[in-house]
PDB file with one MODEL, atoms N, CA, C and O in Angstrom:
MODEL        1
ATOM      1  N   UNK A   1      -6.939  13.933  -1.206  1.00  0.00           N
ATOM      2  CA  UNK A   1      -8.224  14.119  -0.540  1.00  0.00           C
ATOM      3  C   UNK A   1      -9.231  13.135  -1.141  1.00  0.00           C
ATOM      4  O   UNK A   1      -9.375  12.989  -2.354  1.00  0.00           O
ATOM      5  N   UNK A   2      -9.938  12.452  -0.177  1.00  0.00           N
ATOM      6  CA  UNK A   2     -10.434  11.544  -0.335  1.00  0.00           C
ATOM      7  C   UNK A   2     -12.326  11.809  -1.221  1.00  0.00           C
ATOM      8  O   UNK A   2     -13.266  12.216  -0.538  1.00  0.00           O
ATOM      9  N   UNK A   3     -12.462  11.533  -2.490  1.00  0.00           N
ATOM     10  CA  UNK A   3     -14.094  11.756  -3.150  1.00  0.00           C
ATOM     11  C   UNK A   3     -13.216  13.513  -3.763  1.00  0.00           C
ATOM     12  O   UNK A   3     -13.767  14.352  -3.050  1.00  0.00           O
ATOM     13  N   UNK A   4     -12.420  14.100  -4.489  1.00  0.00           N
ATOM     14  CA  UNK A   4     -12.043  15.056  -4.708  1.00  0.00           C
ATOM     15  C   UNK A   4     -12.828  15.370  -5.964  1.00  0.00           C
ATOM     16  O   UNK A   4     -12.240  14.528  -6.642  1.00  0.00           O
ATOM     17  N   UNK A   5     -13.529  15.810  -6.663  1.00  0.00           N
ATOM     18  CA  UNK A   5     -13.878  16.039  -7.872  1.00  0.00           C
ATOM     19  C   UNK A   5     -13.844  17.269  -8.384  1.00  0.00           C
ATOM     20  O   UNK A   5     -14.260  18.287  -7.831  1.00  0.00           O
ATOM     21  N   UNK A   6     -13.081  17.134 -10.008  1.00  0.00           N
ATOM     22  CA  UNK A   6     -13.173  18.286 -10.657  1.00  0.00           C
ATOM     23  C   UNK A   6     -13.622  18.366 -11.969  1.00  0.00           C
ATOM     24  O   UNK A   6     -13.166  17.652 -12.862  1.00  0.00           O
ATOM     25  N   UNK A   7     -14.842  19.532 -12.199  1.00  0.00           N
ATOM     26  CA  UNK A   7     -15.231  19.111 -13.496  1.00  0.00           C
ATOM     27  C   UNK A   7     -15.219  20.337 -14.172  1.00  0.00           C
ATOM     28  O   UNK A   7     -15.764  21.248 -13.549  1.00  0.00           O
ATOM     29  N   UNK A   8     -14.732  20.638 -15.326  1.00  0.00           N
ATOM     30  CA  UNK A   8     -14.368  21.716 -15.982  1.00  0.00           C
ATOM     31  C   UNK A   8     -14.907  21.549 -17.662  1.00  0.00           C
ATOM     32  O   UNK A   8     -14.570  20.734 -18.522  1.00  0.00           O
ATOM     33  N   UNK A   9     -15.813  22.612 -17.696  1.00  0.00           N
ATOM     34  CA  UNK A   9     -16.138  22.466 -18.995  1.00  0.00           C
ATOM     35  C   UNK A   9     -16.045  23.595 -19.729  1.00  0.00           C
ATOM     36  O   UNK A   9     -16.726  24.610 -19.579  1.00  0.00           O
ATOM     37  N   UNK A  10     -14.823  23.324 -20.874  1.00  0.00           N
ATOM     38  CA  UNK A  10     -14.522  24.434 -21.997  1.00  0.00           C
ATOM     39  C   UNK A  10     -15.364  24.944 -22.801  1.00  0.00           C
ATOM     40  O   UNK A  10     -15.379  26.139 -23.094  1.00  0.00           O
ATOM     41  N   UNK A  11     -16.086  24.155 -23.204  1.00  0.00           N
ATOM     42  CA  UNK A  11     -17.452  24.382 -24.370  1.00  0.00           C
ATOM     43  C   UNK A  11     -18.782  23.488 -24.059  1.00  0.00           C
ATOM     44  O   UNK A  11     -18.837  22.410 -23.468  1.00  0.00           O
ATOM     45  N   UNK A  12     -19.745  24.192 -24.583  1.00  0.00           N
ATOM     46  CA  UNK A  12     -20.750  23.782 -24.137  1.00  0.00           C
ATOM     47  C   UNK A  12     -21.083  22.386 -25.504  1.00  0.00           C
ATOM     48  O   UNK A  12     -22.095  21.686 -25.535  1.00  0.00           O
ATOM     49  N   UNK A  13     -20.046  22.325 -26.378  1.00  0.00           N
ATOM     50  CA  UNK A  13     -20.365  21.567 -27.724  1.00  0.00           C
ATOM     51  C   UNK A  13     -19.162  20.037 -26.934  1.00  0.00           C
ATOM     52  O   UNK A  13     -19.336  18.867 -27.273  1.00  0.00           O
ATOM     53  N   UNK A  14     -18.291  20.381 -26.129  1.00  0.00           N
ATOM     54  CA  UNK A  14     -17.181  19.086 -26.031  1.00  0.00           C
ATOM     55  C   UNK A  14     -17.822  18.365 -24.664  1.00  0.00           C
ATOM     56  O   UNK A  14     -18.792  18.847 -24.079  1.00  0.00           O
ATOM     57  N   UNK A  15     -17.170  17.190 -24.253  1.00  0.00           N
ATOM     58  CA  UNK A  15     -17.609  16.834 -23.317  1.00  0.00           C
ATOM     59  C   UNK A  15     -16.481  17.434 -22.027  1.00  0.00           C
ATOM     60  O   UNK A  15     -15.392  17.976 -22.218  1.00  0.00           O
ATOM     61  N   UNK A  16     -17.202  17.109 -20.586  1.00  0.00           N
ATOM     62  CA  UNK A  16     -16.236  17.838 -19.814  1.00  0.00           C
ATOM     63  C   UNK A  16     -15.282  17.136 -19.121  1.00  0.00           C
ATOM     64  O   UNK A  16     -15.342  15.964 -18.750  1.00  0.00           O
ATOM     65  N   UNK A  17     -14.448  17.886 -18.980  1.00  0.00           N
ATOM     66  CA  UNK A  17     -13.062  16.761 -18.061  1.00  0.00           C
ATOM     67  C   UNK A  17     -13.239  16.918 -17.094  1.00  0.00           C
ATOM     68  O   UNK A  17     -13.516  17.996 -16.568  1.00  0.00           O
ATOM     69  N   UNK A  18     -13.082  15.477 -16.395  1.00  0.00           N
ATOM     70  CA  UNK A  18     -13.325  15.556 -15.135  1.00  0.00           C
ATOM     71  C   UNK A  18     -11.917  14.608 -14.180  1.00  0.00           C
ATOM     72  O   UNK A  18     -11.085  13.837 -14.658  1.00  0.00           O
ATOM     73  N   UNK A  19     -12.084  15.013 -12.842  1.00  0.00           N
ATOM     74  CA  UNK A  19     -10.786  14.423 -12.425  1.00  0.00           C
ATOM     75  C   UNK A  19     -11.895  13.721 -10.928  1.00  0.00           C
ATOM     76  O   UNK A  19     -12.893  14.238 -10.424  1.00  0.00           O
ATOM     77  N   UNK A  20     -11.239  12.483 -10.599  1.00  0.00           N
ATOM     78  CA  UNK A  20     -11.741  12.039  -9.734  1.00  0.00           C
ATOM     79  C   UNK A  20     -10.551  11.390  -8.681  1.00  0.00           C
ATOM     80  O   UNK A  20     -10.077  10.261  -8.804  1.00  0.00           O
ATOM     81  N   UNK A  21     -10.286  12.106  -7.913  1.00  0.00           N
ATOM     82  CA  UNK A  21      -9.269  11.553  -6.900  1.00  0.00           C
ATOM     83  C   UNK A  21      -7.815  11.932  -7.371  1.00  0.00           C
ATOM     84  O   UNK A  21      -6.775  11.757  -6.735  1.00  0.00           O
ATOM     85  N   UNK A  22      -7.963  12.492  -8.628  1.00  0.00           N
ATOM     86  CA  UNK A  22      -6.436  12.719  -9.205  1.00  0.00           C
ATOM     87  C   UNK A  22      -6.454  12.560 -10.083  1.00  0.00           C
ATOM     88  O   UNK A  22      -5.733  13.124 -10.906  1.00  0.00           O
ATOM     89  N   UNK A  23      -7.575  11.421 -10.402  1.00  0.00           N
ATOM     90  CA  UNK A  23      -7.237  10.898 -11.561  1.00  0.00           C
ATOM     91  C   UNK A  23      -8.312  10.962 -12.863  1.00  0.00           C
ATOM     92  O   UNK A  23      -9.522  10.763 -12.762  1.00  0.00           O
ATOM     93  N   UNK A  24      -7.606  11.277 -14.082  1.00  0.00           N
ATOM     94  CA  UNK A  24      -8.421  11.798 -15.348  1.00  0.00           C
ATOM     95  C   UNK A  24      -9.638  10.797 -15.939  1.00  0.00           C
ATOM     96  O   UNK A  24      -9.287   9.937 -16.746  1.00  0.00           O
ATOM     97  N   UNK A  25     -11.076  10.882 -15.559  1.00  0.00           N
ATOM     98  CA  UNK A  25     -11.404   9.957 -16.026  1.00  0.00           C
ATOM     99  C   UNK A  25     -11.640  10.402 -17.860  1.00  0.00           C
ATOM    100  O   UNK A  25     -11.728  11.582 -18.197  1.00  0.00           O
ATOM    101  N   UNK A  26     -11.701   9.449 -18.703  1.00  0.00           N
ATOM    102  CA  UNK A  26     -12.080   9.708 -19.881  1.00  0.00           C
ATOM    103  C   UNK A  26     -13.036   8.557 -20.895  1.00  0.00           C
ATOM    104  O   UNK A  26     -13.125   7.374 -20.568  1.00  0.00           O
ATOM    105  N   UNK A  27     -13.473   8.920 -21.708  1.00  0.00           N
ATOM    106  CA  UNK A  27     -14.729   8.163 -22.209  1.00  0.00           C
ATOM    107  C   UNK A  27     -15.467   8.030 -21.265  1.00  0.00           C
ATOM    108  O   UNK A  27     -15.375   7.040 -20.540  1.00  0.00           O
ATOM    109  N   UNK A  28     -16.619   9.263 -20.999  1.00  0.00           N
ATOM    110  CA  UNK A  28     -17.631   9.942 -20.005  1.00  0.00           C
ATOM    111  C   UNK A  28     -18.652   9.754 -21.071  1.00  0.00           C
ATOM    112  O   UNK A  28     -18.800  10.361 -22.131  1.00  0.00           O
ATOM    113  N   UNK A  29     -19.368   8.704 -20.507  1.00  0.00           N
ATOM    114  CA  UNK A  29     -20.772   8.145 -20.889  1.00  0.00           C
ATOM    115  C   UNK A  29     -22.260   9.500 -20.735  1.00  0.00           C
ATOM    116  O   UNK A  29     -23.103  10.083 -21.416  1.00  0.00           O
ATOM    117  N   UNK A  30     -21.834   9.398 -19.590  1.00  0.00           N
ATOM    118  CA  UNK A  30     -23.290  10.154 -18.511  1.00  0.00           C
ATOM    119  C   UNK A  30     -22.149  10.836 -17.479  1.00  0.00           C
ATOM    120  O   UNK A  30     -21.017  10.486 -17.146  1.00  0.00           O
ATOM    121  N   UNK A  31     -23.148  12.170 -17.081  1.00  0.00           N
ATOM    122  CA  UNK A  31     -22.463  13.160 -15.731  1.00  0.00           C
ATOM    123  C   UNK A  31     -23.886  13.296 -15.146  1.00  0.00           C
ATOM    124  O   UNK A  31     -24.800  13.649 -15.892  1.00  0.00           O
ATOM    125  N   UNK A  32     -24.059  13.090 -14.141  1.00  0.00           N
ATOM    126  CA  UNK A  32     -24.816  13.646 -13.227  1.00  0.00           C
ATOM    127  C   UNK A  32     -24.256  14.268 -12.065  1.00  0.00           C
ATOM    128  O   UNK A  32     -23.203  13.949 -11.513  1.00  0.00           O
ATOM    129  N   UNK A  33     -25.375  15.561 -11.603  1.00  0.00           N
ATOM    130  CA  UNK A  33     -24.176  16.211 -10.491  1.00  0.00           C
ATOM    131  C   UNK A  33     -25.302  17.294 -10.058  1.00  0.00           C
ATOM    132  O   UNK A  33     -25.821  18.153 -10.771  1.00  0.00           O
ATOM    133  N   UNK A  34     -25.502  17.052  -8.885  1.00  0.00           N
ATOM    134  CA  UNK A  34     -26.883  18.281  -8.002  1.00  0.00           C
ATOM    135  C   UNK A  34     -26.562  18.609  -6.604  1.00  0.00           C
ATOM    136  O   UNK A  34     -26.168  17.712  -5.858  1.00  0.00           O
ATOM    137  N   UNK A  35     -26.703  19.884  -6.161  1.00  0.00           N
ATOM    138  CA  UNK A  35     -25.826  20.227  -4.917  1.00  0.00           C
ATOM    139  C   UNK A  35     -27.162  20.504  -4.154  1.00  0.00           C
ATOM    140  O   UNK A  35     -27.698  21.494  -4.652  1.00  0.00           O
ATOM    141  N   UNK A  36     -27.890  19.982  -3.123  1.00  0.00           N
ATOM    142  CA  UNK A  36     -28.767  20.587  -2.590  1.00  0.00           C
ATOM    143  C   UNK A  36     -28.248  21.484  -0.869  1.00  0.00           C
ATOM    144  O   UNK A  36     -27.306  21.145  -0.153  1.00  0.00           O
ATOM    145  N   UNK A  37     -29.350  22.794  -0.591  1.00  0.00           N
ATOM    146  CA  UNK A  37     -29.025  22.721   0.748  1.00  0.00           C
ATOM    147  C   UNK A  37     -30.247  23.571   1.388  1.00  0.00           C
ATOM    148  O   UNK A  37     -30.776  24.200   0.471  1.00  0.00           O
ATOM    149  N   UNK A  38     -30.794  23.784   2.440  1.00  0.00           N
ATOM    150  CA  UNK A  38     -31.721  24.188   2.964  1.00  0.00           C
ATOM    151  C   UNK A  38     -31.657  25.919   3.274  1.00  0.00           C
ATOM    152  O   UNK A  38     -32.510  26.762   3.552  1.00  0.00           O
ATOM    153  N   UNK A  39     -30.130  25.943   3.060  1.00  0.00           N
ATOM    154  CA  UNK A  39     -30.471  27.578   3.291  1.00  0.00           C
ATOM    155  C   UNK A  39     -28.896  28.283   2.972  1.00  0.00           C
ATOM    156  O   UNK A  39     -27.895  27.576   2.861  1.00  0.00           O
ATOM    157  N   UNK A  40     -28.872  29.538   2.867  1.00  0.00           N
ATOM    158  CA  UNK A  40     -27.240  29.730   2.558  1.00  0.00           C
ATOM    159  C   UNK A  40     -25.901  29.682   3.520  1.00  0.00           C
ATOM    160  O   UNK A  40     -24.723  29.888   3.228  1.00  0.00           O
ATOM    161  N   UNK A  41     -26.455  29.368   4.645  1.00  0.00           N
ATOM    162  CA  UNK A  41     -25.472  29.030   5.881  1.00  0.00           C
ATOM    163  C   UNK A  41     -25.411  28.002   6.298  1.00  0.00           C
ATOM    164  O   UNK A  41     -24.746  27.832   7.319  1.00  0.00           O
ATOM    165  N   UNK A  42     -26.409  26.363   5.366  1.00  0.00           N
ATOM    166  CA  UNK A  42     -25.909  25.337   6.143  1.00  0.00           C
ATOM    167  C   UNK A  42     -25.504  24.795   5.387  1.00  0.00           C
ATOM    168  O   UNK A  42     -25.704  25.100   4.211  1.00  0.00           O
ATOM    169  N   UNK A  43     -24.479  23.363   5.896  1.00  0.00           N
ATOM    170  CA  UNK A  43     -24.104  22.371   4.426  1.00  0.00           C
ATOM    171  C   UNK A  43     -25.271  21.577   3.661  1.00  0.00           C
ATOM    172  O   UNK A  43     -26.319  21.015   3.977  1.00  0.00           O
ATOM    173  N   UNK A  44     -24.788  21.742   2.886  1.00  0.00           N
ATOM    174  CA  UNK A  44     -25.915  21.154   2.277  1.00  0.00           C
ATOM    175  C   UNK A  44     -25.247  19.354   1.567  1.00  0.00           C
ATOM    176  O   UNK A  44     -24.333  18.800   2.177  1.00  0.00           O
ATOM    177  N   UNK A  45     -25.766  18.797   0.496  1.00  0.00           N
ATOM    178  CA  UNK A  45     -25.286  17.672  -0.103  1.00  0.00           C
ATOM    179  C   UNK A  45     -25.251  17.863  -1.385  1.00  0.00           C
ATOM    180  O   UNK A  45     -25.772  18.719  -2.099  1.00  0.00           O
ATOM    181  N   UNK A  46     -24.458  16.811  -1.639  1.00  0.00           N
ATOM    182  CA  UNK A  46     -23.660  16.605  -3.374  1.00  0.00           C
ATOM    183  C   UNK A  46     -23.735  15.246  -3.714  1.00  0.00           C
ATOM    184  O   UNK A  46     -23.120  14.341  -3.150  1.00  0.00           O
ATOM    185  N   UNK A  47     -24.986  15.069  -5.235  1.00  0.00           N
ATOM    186  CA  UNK A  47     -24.994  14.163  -5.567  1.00  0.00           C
ATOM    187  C   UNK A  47     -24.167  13.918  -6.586  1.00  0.00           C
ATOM    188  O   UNK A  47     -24.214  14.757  -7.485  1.00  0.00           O
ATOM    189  N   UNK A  48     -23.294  12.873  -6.748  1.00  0.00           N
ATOM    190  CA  UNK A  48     -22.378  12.794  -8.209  1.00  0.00           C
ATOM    191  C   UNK A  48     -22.386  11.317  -9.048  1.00  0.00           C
ATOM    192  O   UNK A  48     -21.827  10.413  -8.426  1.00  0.00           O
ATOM    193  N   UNK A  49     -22.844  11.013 -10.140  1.00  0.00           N
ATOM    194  CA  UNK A  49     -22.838   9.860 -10.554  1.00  0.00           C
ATOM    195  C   UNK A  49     -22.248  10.081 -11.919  1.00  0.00           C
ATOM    196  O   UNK A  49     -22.938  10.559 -12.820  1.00  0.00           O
ATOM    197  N   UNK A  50     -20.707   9.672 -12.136  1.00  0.00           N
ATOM    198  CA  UNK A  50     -20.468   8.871 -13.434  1.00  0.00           C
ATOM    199  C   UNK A  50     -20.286   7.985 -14.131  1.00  0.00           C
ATOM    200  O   UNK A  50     -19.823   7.036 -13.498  1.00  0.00           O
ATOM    201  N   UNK A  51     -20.460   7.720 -15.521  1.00  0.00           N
ATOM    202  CA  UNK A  51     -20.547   6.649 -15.997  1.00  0.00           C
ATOM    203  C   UNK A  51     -19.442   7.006 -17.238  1.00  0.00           C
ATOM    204  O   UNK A  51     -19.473   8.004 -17.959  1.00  0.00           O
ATOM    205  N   UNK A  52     -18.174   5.576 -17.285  1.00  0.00           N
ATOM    206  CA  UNK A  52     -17.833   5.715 -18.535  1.00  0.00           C
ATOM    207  C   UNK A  52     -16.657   4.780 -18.557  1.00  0.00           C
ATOM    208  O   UNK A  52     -16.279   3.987 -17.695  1.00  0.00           O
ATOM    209  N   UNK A  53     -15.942   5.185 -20.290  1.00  0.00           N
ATOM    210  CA  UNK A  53     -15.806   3.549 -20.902  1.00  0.00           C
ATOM    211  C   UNK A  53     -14.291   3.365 -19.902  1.00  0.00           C
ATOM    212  O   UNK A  53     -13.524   4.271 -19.572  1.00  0.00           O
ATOM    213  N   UNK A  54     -14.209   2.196 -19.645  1.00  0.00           N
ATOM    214  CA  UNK A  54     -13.064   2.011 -19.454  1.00  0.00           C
ATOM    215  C   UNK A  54     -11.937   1.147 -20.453  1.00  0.00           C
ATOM    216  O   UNK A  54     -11.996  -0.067 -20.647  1.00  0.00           O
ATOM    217  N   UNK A  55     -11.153   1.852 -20.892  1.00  0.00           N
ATOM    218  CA  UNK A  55     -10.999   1.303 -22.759  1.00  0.00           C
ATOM    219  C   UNK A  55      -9.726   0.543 -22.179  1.00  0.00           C
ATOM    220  O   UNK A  55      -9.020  -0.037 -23.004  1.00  0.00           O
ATOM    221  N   UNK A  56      -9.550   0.518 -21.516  1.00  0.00           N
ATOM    222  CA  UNK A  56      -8.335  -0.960 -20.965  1.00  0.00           C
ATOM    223  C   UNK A  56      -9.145  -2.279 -20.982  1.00  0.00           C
ATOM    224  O   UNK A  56      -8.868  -3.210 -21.738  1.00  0.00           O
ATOM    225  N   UNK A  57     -10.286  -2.294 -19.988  1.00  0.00           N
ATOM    226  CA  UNK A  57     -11.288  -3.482 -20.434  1.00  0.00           C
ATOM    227  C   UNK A  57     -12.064  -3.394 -21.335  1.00  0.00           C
ATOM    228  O   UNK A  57     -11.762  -4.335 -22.069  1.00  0.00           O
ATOM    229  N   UNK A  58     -13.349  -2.574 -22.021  1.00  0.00           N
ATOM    230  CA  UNK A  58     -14.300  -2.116 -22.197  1.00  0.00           C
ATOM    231  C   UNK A  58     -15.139  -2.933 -21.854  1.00  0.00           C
ATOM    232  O   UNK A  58     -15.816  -3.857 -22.305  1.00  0.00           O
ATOM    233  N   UNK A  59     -14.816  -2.025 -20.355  1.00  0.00           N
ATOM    234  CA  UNK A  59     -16.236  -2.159 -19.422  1.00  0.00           C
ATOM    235  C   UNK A  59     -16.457  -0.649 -18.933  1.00  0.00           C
ATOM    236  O   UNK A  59     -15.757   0.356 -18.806  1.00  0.00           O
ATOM    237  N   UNK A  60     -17.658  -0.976 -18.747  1.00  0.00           N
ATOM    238  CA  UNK A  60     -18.493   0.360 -18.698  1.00  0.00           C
ATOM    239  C   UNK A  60     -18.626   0.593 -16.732  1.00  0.00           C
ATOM    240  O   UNK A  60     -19.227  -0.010 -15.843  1.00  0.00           O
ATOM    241  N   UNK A  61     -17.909   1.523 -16.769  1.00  0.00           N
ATOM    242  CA  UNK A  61     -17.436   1.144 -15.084  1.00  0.00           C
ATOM    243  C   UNK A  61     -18.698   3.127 -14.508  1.00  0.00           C
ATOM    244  O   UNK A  61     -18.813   4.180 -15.135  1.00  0.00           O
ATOM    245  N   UNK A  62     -19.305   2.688 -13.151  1.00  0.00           N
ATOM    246  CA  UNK A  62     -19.537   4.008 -12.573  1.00  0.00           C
ATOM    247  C   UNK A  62     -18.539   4.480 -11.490  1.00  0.00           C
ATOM    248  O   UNK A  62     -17.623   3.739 -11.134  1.00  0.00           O
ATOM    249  N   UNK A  63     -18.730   5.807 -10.927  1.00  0.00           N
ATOM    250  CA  UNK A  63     -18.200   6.415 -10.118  1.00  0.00           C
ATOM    251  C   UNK A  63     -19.268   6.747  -9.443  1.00  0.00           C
ATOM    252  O   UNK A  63     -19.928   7.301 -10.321  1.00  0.00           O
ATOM    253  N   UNK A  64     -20.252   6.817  -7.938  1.00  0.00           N
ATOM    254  CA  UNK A  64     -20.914   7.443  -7.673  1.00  0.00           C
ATOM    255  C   UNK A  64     -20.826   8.037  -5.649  1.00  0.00           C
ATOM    256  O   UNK A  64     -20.619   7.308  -4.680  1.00  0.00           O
ATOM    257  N   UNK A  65     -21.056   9.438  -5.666  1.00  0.00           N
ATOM    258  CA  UNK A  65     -20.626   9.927  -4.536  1.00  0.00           C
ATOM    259  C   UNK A  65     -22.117  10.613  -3.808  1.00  0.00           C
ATOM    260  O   UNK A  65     -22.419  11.743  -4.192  1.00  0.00           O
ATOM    261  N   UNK A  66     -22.771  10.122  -3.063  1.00  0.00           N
ATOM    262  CA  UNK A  66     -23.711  10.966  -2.119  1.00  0.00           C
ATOM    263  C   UNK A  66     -23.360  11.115  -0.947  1.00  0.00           C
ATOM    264  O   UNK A  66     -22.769  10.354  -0.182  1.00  0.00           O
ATOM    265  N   UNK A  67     -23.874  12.473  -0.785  1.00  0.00           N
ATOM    266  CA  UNK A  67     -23.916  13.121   1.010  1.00  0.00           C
ATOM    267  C   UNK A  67     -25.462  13.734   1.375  1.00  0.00           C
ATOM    268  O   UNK A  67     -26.084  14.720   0.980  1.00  0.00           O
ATOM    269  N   UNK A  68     -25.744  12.682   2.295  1.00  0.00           N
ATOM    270  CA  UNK A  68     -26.463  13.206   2.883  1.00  0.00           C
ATOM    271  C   UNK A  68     -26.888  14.712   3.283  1.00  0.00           C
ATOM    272  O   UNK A  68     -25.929  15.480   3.365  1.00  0.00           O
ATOM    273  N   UNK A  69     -27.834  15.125   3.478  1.00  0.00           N
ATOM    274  CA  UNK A  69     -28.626  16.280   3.798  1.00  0.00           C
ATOM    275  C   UNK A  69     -28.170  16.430   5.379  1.00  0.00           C
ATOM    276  O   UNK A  69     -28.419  15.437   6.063  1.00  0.00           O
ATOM    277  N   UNK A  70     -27.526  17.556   6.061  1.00  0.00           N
ATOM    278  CA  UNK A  70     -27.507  17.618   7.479  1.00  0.00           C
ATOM    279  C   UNK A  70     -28.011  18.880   7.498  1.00  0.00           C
ATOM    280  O   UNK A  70     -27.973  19.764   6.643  1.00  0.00           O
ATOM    281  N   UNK A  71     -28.820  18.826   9.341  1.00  0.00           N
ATOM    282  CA  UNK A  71     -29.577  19.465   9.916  1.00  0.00           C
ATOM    283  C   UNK A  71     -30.343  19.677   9.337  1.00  0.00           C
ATOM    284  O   UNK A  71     -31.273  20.358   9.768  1.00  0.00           O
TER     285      UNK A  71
ENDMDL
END
């Protein structure tokens, strides 16, 4: 499934794992993540922006996913 995200956090002291498309990202810089919606029966949107190391290059690579607001 295409933009799949999972973010699971064990402790509020570790950082959280997150999976993006399948796949594990790790060395998580920054998480940003805000779900807005206008009411409890419509869709609402999901903002997602990560940042982190990519230790094959070290380059500092993002991930970022917005959806628009409908109706």
């Amino acid at each position: 499934m295409a933009n799949e995200i999972v973010i699971k956090m064990s402790s509020a002291n570790e950082p959280p794992k997150i999976t993006l498309n399948g796949k594990k990202i790790k060395g998580i810089i920054g998480l940003e993540y805000k779900y807005d919606t206008s009411d409890a029966k419509s869709n609402g949107q999901h903002n997602f922006a990560i940042q982190y190391l990519d230790k094959d290059t070290s380059t500092i690579r993002a991930a970022v996913v917005h959806k628009m607001l409908e109706g």
